[in-house]
N, C-alpha and C positions, 0 to 999 in steps of 0.2 A: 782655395783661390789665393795667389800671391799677392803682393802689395800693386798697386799700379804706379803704370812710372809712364813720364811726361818727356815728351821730346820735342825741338824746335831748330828751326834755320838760326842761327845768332845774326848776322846776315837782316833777316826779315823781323827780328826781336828787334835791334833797335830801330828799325824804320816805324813800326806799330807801337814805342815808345816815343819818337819822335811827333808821328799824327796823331795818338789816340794817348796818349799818357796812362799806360797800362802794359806792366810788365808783362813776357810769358813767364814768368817765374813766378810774378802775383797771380796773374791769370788761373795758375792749375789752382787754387786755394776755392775757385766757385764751383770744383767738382767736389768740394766736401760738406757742403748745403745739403742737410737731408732733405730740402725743398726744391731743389734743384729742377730743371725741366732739360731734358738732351728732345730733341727732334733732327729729324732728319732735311738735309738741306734739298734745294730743287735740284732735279737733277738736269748737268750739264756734260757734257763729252770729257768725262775724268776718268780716268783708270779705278779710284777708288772713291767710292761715296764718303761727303762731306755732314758735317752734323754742327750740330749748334749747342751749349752749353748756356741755360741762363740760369746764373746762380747770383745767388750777393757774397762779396765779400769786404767783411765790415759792415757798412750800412749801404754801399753802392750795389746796384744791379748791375752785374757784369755782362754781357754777350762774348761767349770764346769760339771761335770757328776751328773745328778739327777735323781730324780722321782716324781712324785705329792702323797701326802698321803692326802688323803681327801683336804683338805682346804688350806693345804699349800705347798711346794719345800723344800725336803729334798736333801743334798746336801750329796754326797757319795765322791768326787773328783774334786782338782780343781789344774791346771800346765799352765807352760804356754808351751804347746806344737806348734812342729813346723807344724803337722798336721792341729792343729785347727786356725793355722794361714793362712795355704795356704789355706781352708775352707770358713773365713771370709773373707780375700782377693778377693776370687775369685766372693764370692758372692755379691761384692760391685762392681763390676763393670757392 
């Protein structure tokens, strides 16, 4: 299995840096949490299914909204919400 590799709108990176103060470039760093939780998001009239990533990094809980496109995780959203901390939390115990 090859490395994985992260993709993103630049476009919509600084706008989710603007409202949420969280790079996608910091963002991919909560897929390396061996504690991590990926769930799948609700599904909506989208061509391709949406997923959720709640990892910490550093000491923050992160929430990353993505999708897989062929080979790699494109990254559509990334905050640190209070949702995807009760999420993480809950799932670590």
């Amino acid at each position: 299995m090859g490395r994985v590799r992260f993709e993103w709108e630049e476009k919509r990176n600084r706008q989710n840096q603007e409202e949420h103060k969280v790079s996608f470039g910091l963002a991919q760093y909560a897929f390396t949490d061996l504690h991590r939780i990926i769930a799948e998001g609700v599904s909506r009239i989208q061509a391709e299914k949406r997923y959720y990533c709640f990892g910490k990094i550093g000491d923050q809980i992160t929430t990353i909204r993505f999708f897989y496109r062929k080979t790699r995780i494109r990254i559509i959203g990334a905050g640190y919400w209070r949702k995807g901390r009760e999420i993480y939390e809950k799932g670590q115990r």
